[in-house]
C-alpha positions, 0 to 999 in steps of 0.5 A, spaced: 433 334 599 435 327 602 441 326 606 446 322 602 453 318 603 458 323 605 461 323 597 455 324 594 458 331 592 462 326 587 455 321 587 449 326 586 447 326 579 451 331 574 445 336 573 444 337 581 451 337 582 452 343 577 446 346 580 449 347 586 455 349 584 453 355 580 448 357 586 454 358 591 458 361 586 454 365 584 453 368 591 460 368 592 461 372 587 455 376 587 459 382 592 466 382 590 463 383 582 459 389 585 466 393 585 469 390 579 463 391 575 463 399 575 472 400 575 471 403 568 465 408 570 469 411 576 471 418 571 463 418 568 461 419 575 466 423 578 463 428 572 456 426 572 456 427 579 461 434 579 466 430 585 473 429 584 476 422 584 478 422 592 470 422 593 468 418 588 473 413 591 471 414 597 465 410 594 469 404 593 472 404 599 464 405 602 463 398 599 470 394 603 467 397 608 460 394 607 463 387 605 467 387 611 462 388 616 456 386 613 460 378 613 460 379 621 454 381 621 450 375 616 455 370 619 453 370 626 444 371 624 445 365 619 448 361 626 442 363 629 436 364 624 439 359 619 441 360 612 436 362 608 432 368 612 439 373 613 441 371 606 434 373 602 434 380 607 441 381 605 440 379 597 434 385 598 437 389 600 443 388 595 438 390 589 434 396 593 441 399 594 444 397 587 437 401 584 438 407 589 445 408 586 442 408 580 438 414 582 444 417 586 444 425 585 450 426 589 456 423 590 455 423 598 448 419 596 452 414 592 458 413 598 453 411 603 448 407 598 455 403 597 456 402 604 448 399 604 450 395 597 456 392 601 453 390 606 447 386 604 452 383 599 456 379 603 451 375 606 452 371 600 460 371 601 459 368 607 453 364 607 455 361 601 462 358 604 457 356 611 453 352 605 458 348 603 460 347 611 454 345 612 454 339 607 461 337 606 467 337 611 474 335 610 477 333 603 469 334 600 469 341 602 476 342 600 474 339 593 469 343 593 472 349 594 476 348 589 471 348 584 468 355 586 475 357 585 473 355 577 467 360 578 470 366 582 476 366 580 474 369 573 468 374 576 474 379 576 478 378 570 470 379 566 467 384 570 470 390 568 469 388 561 462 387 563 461 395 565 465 397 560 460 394 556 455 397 558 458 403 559 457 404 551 450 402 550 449 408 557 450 412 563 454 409 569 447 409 572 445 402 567 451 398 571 448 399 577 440 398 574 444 391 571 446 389 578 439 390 581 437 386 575 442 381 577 441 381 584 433 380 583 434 374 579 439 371 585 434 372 589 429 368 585 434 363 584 436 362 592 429 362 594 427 356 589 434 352 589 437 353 596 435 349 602 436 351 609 442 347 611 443 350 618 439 344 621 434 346 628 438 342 631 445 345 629 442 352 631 439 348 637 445 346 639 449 352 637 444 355 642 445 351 648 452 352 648 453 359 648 452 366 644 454 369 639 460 373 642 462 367 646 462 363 638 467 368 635 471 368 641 471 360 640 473 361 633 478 366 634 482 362 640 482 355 636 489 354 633 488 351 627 482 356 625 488 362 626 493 359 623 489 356 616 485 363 616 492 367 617 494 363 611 488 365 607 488 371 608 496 373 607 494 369 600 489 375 599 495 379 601 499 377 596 494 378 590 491 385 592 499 387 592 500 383 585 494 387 583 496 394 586 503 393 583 505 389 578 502 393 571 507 398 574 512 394 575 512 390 569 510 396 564 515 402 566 521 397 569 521 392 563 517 396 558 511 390 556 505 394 552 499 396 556 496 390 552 502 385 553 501 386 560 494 384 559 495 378 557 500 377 562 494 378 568 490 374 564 495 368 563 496 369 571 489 368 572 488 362 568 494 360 572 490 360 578 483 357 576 487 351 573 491 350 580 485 350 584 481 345 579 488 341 580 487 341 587 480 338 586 482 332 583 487 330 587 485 332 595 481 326 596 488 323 595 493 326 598 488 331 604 488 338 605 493 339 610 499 337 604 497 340 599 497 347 604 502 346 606 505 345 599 502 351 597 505 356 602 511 352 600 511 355 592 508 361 594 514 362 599 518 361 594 515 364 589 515 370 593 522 370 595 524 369 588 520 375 585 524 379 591 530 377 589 528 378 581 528 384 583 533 386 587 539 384 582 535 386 576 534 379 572 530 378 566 523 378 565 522 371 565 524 369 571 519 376 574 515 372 570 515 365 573 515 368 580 509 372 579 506 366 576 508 361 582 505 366 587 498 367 583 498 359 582 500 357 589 493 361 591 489 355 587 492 351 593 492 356 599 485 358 598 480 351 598 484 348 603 485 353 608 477 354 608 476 347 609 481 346 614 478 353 618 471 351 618 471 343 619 471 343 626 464 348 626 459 345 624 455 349 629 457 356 628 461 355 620 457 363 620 461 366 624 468 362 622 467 364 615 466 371 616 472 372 620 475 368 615 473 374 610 474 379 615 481 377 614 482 376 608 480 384 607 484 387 611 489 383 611 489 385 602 486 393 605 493 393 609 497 390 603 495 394 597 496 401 600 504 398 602 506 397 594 506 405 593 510 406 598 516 406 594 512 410 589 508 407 583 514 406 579 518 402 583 516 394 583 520 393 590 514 394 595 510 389 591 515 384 591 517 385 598 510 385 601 509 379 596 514 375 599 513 376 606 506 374 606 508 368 603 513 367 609 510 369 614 503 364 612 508 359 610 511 359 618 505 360 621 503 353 618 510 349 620 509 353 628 502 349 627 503 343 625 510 342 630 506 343 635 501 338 634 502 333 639 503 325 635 499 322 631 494 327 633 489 329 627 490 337 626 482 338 625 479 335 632 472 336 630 467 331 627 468 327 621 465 327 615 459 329 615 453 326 609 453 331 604 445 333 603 443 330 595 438 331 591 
């Protein structure tokens, strides 16, 4: 791999451009599938296992609690040894556990082997978006994420229907053998096609300047970084609480059909996708930072809207239009405020990814519980979760820029860094 122009993500050939692509989605989306694929096994295991359904859960649970450590843990190692050493352990890890759930004779057994299965996935969540820092920056990166989105964006629409799937040509256990499968084959991949973007003199200079702990209180005191991570993360809140309540919302206050409803979920999801490839093709021109804001904005009102939807009983249509507004407006949100949160680390893009995606799961770890606090048929707590993550990520933005002092570029770091190509 040879060092390019800065938009030799636009300029290297197709095949190679694809490839990378297909390589950083993949790891992207390798730990959140570990979650979505086995939903539809959840009752086959509480039977097979003799545990009621808390218990089985509680394997769920196990898994967030694996994704969320598991990026702090990976971010900081890969600032230090570099991308592919911590990346391939966790990939490893990921299939011993994924075979070992397989193999699991209790629900203790599949609780804990869950929490090592999320902790080695997250070193592809994390490193992955390091990857992408280490070889863009500014709107290239954003574009670049973006384009992740046409690939993440679909894993948890396919997922369920994938162990669905296999539940019908066996047990339980072929879902987890199947991602051992899957994760085997990711390791091959990411040892032969990925490259150690995270230089010896990016390390070298990392480690000269200060620790781990002293590059995460670095990340979590630099303003642009809270204020586009927060936006992000209140962007995840926003979707796990539509994901907690809307079919309730949708089925018992307006009658859809469970098939209807899944149509609307889906139409909701191709929403997203297609508002992130829009993204794409236009942040070269207008820049990260306007088209966040102009996320916030729609997603603040598509929030307020679907509060007040609610509130005065209003049709359908405009529920539904609120909703989509929300989900959509994340096509923005999401590949800006990363770019914008890791631009000005290239020497520690690790440990700032992983704060991100600390904060992306527990800010949505808080906001899914909330929905059923006015009880599963009522759609108030969604809309009112909804709406105030979409303000209060929208202020956060307008108090940041506001004090920026004039004609002062928000990101402070370098500029565009030469992209690797082939």
């Amino acid at each position: 791999m040879a060092r390019g122009n800065q938009g030799s993500f636009d300029e290297t050939p197709g095949r190679v451009s694809l490839r990378m692509l297909l390589v950083i989605g993949a790891l992207t989306a390798f730990g959140p599938l570990s979650i979505d694929s086995y939903l539809p096994a959840l009752p086959s295991i509480s039977a097979a296992l003799d545990a009621d359904a808390s218990q089985v859960q509680l394997s769920l649970t196990s898994c967030l609690i694996g994704l969320a450590v598991g990026q702090l843990l990976a971010g900081s190692a890969s600032d230090r040894w570099g991308r592919r050493p911590p990346l391939l352990v966790g990939i490893v890890a990921f299939i011993a556990a994924s075979i070992a759930c397989a193999l699991a004779t209790s629900v203790w057994q599949l609780i804990a082997l869950r929490l090592v299965q999320g902790l080695g996935g997250a070193a592809g969540v994390v490193i992955s978006r390091a990857v992408v820092r280490d070889l863009l920056s500014g709107p290239t990166a954003a574009r670049f994420f973006s384009m992740l989105m046409m690939i993440t964006g679909t894993g948890p629409m396919v997922a369920p229907q994938i162990g669905a799937q296999l539940l019908q040509l066996g047990s339980w256990r072929l879902i987890f053998t199947a991602l051992g499968f899957a994760g085997a084959l990711l390791l091959v991949v990411a040892a032969v096609w990925l490259p150690e973007t995270h230089t010896m003199q990016r390390r070298a200079a990392r480690s000269g300047n200060d620790g781990g702990l002293a590059a995460l209180r670095a990340v979590l005191t630099h303003r642009v970084f809270i204020a586009t991570a927060l936006a992000t993360g209140l962007g995840y809140g926003a979707i796990f609480a539509y994901v907690g309540g809307s079919s309730f919302a949708l089925e018992t206050t307006y009658h859809l059909s469970p098939q209807a409803f899944g149509l609307v979920f889906g139409m909701n999801g191709v929403g997203l996708v297609a508002a992130s490839q829009v993204n794409a093709h236009v942040v070269r021109r207008v820049g990260p930072a306007r088209l966040l804001t102009g996320g916030l904005v729609g997603m603040a009102s598509g929030g307020v809207g679907l509060l007040v939807a609610t509130l005065t009983h209003a049709p359908l249509p405009a529920t539904l239009v609120s909703m989509f507004a929300v989900i959509c407006a994340n096509g923005f949100v999401a590949p800006n405020a990363l770019a914008m949160a890791l631009e000005d680390f290239p020497h520690a893009s690790g440990s700032a990814s992983a704060l991100v995606g600390v904060l992306q799961f527990a800010i949505g770890g808080v906001t899914a519980p909330l929905v059923g606090l006015a009880g599963p048929r009522d759609g108030l707590a969604m809309a009112i979760v909804m709406a105030t993550c979409g303000v209060l990520a929208l202020g956060l933005r307008l108090m940041s820029v506001s004090r920026s002092a004039p004609g002062v570029p928000e990101s402070t770091g370098c500029p565009d860094e030469p992209a690797v190509s082939a």
